[in-house]
VOPAGU-2260 file (C-alpha; in pm, 1 decimal, decimal comma):
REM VOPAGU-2260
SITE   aa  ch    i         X         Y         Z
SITE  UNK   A    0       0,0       0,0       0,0
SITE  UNK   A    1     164,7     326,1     -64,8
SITE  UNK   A    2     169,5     608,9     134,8
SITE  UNK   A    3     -96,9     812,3     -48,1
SITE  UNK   A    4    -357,0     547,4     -60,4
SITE  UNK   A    5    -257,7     528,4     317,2
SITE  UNK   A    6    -302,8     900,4     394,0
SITE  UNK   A    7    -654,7     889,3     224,1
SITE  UNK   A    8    -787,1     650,6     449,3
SITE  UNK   A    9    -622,8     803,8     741,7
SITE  UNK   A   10    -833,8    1121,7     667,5
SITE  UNK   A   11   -1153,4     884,5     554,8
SITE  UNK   A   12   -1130,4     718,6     893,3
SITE  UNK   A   13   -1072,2    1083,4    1066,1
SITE  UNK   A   14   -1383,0    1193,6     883,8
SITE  UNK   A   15   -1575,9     889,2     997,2
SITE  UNK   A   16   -1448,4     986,1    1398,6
SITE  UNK   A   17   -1575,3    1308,5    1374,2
SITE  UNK   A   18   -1928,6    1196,4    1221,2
SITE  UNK   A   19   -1943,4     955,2    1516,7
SITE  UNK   A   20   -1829,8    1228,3    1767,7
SITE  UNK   A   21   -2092,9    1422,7    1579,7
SITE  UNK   A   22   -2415,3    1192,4    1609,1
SITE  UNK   A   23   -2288,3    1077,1    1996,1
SITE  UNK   A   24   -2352,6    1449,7    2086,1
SITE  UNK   A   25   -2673,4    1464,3    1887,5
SITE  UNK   A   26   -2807,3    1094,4    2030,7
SITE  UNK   A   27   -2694,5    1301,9    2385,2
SITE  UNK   A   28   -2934,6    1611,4    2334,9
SITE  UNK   A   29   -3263,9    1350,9    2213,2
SITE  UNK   A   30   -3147,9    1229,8    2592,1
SITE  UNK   A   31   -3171,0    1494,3    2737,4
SITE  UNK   A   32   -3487,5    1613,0    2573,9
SITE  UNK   A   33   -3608,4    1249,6    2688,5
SITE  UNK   A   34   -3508,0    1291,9    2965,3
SITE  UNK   A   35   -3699,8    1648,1    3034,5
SITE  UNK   A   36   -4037,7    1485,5    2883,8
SITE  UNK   A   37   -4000,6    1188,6    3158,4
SITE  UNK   A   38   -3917,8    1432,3    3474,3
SITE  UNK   A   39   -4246,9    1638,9    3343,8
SITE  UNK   A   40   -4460,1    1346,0    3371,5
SITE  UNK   A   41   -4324,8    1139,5    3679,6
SITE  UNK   A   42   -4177,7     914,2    3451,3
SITE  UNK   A   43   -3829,8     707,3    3556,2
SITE  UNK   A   44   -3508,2     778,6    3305,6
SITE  UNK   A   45   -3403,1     390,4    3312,7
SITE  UNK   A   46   -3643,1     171,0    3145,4
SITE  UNK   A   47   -3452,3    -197,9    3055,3
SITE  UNK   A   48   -3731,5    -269,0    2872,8
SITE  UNK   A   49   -3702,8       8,5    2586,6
SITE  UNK   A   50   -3270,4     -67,5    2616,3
SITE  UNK   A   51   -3351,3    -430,2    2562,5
SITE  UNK   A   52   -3584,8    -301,0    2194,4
SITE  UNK   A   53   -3309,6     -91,7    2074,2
SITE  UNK   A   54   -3053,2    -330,6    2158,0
SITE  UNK   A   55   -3196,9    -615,0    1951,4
SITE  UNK   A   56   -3291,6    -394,0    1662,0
SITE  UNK   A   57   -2926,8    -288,0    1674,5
SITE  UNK   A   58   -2825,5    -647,0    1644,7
SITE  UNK   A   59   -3066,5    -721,7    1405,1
SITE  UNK   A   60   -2917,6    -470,1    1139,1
SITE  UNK   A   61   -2531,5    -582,7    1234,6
SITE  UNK   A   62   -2348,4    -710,2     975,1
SITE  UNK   A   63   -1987,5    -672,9    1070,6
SITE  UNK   A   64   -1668,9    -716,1    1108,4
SITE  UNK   A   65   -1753,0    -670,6    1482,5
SITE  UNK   A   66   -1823,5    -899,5    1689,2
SITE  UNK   A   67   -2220,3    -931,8    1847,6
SITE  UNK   A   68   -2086,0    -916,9    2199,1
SITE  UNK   A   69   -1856,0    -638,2    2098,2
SITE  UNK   A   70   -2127,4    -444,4    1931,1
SITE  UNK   A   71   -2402,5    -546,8    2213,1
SITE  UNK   A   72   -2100,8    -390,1    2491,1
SITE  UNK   A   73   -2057,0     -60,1    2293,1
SITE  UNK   A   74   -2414,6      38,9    2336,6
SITE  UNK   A   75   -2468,3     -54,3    2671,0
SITE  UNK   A   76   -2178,4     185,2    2753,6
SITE  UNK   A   77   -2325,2     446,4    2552,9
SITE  UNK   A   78   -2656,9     406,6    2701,5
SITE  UNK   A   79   -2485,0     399,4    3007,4
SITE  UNK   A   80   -2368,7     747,7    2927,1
SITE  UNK   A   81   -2718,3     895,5    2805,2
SITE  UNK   A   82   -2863,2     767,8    3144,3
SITE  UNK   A   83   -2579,7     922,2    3357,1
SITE  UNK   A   84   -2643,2    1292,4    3114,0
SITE  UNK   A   85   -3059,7    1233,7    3259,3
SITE  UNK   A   86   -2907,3    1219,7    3626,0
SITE  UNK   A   87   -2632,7    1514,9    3585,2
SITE  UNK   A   88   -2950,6    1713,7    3438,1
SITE  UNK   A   89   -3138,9    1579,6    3722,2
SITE  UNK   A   90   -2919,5    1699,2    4006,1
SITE  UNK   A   91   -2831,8    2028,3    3828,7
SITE  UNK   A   92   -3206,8    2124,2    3797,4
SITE  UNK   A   93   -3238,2    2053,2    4243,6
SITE  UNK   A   94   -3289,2    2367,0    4440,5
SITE  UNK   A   95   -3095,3    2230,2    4668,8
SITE  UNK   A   96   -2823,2    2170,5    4454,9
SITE  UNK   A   97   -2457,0    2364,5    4474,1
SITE  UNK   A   98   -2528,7    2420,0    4086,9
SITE  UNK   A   99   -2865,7    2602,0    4173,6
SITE  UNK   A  100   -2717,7    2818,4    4424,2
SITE  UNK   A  101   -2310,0    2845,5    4450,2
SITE  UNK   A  102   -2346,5    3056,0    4766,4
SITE  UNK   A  103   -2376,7    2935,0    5084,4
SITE  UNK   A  104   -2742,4    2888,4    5268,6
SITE  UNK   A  105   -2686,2    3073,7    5615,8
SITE  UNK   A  106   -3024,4    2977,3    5807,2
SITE  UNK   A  107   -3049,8    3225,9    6047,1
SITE  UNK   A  108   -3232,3    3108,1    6420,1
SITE  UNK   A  109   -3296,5    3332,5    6655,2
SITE  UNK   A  110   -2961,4    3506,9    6579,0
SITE  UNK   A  111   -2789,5    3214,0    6594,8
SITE  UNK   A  112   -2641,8    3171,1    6180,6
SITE  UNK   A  113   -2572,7    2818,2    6073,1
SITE  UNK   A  114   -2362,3    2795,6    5815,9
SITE  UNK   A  115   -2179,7    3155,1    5830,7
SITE  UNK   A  116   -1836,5    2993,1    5847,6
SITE  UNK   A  117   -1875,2    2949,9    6181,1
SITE  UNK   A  118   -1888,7    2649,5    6460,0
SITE  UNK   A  119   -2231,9    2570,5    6594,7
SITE  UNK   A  120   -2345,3    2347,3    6842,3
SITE  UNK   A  121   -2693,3    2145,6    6948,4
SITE  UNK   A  122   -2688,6    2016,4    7281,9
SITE  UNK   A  123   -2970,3    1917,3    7520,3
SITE  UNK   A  124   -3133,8    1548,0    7651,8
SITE  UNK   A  125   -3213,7    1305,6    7457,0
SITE  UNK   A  126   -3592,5    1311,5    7561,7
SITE  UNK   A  127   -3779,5    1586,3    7782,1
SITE  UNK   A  128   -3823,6    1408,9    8119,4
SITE  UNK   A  129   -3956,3    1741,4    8352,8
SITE  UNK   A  130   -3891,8    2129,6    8373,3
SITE  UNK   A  131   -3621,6    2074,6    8631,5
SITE  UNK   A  132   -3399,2    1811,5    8426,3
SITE  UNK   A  133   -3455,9    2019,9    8095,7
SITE  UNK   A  134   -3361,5    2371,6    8291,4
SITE  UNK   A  135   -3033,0    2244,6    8451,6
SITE  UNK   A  136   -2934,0    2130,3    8101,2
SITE  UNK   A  137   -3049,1    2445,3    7970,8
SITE  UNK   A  138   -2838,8    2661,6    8215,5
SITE  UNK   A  139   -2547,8    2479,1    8139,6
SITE  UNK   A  140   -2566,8    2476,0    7739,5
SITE  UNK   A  141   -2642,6    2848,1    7820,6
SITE  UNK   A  142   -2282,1    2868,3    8021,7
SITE  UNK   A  143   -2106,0    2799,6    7762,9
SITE  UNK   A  144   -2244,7    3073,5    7497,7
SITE  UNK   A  145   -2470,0    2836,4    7328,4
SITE  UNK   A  146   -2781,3    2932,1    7157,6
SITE  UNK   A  147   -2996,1    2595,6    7057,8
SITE  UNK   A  148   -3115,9    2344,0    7292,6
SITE  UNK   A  149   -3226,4    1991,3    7171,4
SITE  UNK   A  150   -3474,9    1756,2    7314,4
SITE  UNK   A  151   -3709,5    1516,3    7243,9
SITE  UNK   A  152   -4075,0    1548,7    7264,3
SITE  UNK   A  153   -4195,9    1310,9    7055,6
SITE  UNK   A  154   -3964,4     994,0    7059,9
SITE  UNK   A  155   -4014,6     702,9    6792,1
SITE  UNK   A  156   -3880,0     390,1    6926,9
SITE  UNK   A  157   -3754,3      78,0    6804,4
SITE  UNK   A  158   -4005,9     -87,0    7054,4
SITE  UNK   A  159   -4343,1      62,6    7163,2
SITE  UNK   A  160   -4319,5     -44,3    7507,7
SITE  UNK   A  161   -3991,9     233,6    7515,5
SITE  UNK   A  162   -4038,2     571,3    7639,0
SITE  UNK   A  163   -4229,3     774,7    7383,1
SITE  UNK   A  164   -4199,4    1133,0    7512,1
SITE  UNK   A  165   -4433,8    1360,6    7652,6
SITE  UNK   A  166   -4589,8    1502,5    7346,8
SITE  UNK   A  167   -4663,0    1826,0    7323,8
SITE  UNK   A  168   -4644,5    1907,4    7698,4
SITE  UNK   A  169   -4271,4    1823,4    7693,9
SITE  UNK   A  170   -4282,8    2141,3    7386,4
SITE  UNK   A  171   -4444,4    2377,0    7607,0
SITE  UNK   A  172   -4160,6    2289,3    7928,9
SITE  UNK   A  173   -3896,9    2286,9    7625,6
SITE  UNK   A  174   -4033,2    2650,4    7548,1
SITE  UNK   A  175   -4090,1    2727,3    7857,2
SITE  UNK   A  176   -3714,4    2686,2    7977,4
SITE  UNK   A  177   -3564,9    2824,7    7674,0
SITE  UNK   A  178   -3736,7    3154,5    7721,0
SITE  UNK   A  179   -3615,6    3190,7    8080,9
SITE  UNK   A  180   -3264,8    3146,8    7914,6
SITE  UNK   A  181   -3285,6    3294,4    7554,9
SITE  UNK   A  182   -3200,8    2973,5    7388,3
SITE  UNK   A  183   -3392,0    2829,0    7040,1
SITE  UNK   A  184   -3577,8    2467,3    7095,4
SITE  UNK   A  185   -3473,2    2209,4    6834,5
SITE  UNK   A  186   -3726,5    1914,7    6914,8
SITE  UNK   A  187   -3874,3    1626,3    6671,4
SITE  UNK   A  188   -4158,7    1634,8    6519,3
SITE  UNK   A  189   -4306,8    1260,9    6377,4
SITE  UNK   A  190   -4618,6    1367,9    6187,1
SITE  UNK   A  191   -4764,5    1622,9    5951,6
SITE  UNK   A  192   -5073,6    1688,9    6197,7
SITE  UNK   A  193   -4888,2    1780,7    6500,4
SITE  UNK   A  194   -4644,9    2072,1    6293,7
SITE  UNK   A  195   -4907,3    2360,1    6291,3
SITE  UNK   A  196   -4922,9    2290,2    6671,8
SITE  UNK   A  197   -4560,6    2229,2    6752,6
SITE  UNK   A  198   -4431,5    2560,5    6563,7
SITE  UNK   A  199   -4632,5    2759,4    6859,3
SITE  UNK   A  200   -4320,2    2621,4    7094,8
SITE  UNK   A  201   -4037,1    2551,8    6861,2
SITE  UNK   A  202   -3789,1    2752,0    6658,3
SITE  UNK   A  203   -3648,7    2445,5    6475,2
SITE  UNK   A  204   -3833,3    2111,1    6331,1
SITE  UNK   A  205   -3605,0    1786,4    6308,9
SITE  UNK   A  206   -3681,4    1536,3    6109,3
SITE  UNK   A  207   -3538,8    1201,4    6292,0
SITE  UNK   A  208   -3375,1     962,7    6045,1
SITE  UNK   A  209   -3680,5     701,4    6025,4
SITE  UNK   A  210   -3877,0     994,7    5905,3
SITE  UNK   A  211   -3620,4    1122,6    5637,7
SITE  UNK   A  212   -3872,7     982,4    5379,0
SITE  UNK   A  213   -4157,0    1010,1    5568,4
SITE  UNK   A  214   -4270,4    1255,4    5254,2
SITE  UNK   A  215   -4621,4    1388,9    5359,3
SITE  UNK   A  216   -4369,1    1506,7    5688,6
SITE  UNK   A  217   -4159,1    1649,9    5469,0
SITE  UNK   A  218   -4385,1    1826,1    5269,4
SITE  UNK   A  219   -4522,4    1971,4    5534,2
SITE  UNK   A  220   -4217,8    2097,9    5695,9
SITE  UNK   A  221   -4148,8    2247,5    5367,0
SITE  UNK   A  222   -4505,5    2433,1    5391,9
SITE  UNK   A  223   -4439,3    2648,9    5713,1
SITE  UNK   A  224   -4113,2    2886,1    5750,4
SITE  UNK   A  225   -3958,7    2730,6    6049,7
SITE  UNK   A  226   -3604,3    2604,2    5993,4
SITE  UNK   A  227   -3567,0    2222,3    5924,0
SITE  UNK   A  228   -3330,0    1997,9    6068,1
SITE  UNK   A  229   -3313,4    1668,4    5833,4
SITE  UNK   A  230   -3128,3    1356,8    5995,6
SITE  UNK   A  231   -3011,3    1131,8    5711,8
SITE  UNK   A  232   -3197,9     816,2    5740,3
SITE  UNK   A  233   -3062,0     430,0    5909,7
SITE  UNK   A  234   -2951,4     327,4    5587,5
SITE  UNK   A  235   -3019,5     646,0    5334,0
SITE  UNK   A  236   -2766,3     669,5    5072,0
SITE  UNK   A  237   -2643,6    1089,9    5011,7
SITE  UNK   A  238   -2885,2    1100,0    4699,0
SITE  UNK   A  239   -3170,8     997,5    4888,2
SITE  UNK   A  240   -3071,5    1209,6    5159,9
SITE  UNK   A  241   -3066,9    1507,6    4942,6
SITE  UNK   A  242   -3403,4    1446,4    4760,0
SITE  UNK   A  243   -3556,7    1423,9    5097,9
SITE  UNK   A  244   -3441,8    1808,1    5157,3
SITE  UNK   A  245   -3564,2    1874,4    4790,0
SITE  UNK   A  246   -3904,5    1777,6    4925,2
SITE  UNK   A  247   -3842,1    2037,5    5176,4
SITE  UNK   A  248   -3731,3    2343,9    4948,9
SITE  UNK   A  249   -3987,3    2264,6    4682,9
SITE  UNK   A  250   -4236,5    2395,7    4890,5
SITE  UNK   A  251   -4084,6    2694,8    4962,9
SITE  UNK   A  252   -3884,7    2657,7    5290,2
SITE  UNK   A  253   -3499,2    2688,3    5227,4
SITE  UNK   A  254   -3394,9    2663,6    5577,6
SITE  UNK   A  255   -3294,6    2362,8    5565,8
SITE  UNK   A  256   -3003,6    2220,2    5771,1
SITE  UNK   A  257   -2874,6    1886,1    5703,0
SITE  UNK   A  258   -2706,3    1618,8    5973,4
SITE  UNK   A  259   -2526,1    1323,8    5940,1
SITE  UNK   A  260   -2590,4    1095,3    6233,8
SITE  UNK   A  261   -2453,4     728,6    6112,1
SITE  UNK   A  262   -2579,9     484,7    5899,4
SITE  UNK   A  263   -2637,9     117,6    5999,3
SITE  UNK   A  264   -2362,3    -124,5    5888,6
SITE  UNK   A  265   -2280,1    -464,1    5955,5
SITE  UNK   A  266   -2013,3    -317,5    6247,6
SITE  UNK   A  267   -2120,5    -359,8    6593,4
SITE  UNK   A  268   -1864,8    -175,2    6828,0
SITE  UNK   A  269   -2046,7     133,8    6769,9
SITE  UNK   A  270   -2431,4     170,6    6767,3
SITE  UNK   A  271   -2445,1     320,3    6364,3
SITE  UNK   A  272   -2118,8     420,2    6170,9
SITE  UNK   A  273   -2033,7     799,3    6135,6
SITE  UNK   A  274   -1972,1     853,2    5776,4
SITE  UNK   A  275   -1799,3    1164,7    5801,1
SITE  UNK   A  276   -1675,0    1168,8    5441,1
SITE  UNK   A  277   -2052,3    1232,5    5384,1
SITE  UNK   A  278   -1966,7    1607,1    5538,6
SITE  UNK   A  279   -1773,0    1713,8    5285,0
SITE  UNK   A  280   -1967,0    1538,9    4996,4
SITE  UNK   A  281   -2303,7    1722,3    5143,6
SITE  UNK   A  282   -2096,8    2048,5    5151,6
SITE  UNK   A  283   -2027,7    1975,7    4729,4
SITE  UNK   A  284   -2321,0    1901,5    4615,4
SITE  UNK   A  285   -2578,0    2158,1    4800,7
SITE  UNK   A  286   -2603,2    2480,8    4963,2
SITE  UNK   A  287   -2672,9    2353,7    5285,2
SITE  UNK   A  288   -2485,4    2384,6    5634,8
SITE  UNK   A  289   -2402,3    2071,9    5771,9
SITE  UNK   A  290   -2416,1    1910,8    6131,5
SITE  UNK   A  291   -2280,3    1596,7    6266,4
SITE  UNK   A  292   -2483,4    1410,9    6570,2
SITE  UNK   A  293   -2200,7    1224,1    6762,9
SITE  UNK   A  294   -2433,3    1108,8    6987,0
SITE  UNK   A  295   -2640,8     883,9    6750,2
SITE  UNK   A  296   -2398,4     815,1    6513,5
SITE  UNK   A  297   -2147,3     629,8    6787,9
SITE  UNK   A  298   -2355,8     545,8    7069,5
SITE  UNK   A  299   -2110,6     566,2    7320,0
SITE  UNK   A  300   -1980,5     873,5    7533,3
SITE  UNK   A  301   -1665,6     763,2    7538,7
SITE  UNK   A  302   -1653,2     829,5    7155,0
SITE  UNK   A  303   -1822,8    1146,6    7129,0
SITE  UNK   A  304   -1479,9    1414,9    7179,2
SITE  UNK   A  305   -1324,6    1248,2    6872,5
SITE  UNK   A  306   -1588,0    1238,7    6644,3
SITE  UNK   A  307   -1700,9    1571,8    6702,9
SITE  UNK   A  308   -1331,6    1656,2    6622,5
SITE  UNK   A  309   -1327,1    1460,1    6334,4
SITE  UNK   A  310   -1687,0    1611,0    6240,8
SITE  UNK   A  311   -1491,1    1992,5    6301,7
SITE  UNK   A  312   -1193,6    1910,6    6142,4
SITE  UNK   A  313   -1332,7    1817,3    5780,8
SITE  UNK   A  314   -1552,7    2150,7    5768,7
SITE  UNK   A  315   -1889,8    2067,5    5943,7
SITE  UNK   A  316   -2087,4    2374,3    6021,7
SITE  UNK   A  317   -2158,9    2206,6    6385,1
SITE  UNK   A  318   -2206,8    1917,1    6613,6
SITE  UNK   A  319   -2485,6    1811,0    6759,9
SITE  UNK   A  320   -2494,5    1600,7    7104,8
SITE  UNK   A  321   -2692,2    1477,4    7400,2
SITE  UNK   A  322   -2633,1    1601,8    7771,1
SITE  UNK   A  323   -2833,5    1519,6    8060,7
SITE  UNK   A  324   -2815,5    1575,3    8448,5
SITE  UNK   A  325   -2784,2    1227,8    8551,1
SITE  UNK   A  326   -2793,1     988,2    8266,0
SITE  UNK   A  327   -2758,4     668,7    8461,7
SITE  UNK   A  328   -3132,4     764,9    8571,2
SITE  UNK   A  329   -3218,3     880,2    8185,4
SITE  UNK   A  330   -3536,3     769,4    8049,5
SITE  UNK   A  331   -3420,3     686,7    7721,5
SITE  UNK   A  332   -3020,8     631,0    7550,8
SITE  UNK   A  333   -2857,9     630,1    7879,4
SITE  UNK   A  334   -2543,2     478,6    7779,9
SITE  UNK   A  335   -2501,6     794,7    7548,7
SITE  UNK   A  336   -2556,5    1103,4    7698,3
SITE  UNK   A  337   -2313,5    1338,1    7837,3
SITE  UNK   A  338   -2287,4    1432,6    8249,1
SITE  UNK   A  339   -2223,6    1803,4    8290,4
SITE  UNK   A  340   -1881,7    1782,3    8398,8
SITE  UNK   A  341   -1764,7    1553,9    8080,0
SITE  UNK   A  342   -2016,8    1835,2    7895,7
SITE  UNK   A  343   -1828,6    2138,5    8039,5
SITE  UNK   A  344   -1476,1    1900,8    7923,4
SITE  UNK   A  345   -1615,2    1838,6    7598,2
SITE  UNK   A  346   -1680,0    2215,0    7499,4
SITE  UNK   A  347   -1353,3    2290,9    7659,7
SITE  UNK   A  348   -1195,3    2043,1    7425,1
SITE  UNK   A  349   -1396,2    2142,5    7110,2
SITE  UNK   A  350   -1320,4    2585,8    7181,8
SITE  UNK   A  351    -975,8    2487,6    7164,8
SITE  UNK   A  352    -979,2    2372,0    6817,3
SITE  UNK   A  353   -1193,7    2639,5    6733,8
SITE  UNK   A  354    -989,9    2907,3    6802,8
């Protein structure tokens, strides 16, 4: 073959690279306009079924030199692609998405600003037990120039002969103390009937993690303009987690804050694992501030100074823990919660790194 019959099909077969290149892009915008029709309508992106058609009509019109395998592999990877264009058009199109928003959400509670660059901190018992256990908790936490004071209300248990809180009195001794002290109540709330109610005592609904897709919850949470703490769920992966605070903002309420508080694993030294990595992944791909609950994600006091360390160190917005008078005597997670002396040690701990 000489050199000139070797340079023309050189440029042929750079011709034919560039008409491929060419129809890839255009099979990538019919994806994308797909992929837009499907979203409209509720519709989901993948659908094997449709892959499978185009597949064998693909293989039906083969005639070589490649392969059937070869050919059948090439598509699936550039399906593969088209499906992966739906998603990155999916996640771009979020509100609560870093690509919606590039600034920072600073959610702003009762002067207290979560996510301003700042350290923030959530500390109270793990359930409201009377006025005098929540105010000696409350006089501590407001010691130590805190602003928000957790504690649980409404408690969802793994068994239903557990503790379940005291409702909606334990809100009104919740607001009761933090007005004597100036502090913001961050308690649970478990169903859409009891929010309308609730927001007369509290400044901040959480979400517990085995309501993260509890979506009527959600909704309505997203329907009133009190801030929203979201746990991420037992065993939520980060996409999940992050639709769950779409159903949040799409209703109008951007004051979201998210938390990381372990996911369950097949590791039992600790009672969930922290995935702390998820911090900094959260911080990517939304506009949200970001907390990390030591408490729940270890289980175990002994645990809770170098977690919330660990949660500080990689850029979390705050920490969130449980304190409580005399936990040996607690009514719920005793094994847990913090004394007020290892408390006062803990923040002692944590202001140093904060400096």
């Amino acid at each position: 073959m000489s050199n000139e019959q070797l340079d023309k099909l050189r440029a042929e077969l750079d011709q034919v690279n560039l008409d491929l290149l060419s129809l890839i892009n255009r099979r990538g915008q019919l994806v994308q306009q797909i992929g837009e029709v499907k979203e409209k309508h509720g519709m989901n992106r993948f659908d094997p079924v449709r892959e499978r058609d185009m597949l064998n009509k693909i293989l039906e019109e083969h005639n070589g030199p490649f392969e059937y395998s070869t050919i059948e592999h090439l598509f699936k990877e550039i399906f593969k692609m088209a499906l992966e264009l739906q998603e990155d058009d999916h996640r771009k199109a979020l509100l609560v998405s870093r690509k919606n928003k590039p600034e920072d959400t600073v959610v702003n509670i009762k002067g207290e600003t979560v996510g301003d660059g700042n350290l923030h901190y959530v500390m109270g018992p793990c359930a409201v037990e009377s006025y005098e256990q929540v105010a000696e908790v409350a006089k501590v936490v407001k010691s130590q120039g805190l602003k928000m004071l957790r504690g649980g209300a409404f408690k969802p248990r793994t068994s239903p002969y557990d503790f379940q809180g005291l409702g909606i009195e334990g809100l009104k001794i919740l607001k009761q103390v933090a007005d004597e002290f100036d502090l913001a109540v961050v308690s649970e709330i478990v169903s859409p009937a009891d929010i309308e109610e609730a927001c007369e005592y509290i400044d901040v609904i959480q979400i517990g993690a085995r309501n993260m897709q509890n979506f009527e919850l959600l909704k309505a949470a997203g329907s009133v303009q009190k801030p929203v703490l979201l746990k991420r769920g037992l065993a939520a992966q980060i996409s999940e987690f992050i639709n769950a605070a779409e159903y949040i903002i799409s209703r109008g309420n951007e004051n979201i804050i998210l938390c990381e508080r372990g996911i369950r694993t097949y590791e039992k030294a600790t009672r969930n694992t922290l995935d702390i990595s998820a911090v900094p992944i959260l911080k990517q791909e939304t506009h949200l501030p970001v907390l990390v609950d030591v408490t729940h994600s270890t289980g175990r006091r002994d645990l809770l100074l170098p977690t919330a360390k660990a949660a500080v160190a990689i850029g979390a917005d705050g920490v969130m823990a449980e304190v409580h008078p005399d936990p040996a005597v607690a009514l719920s997670d005793s094994q847990q919660q913090m004394d007020i002396p290892t408390f006062e040690k803990f923040m002692a701990e944590l202001k140093k790194m904060n400096r």
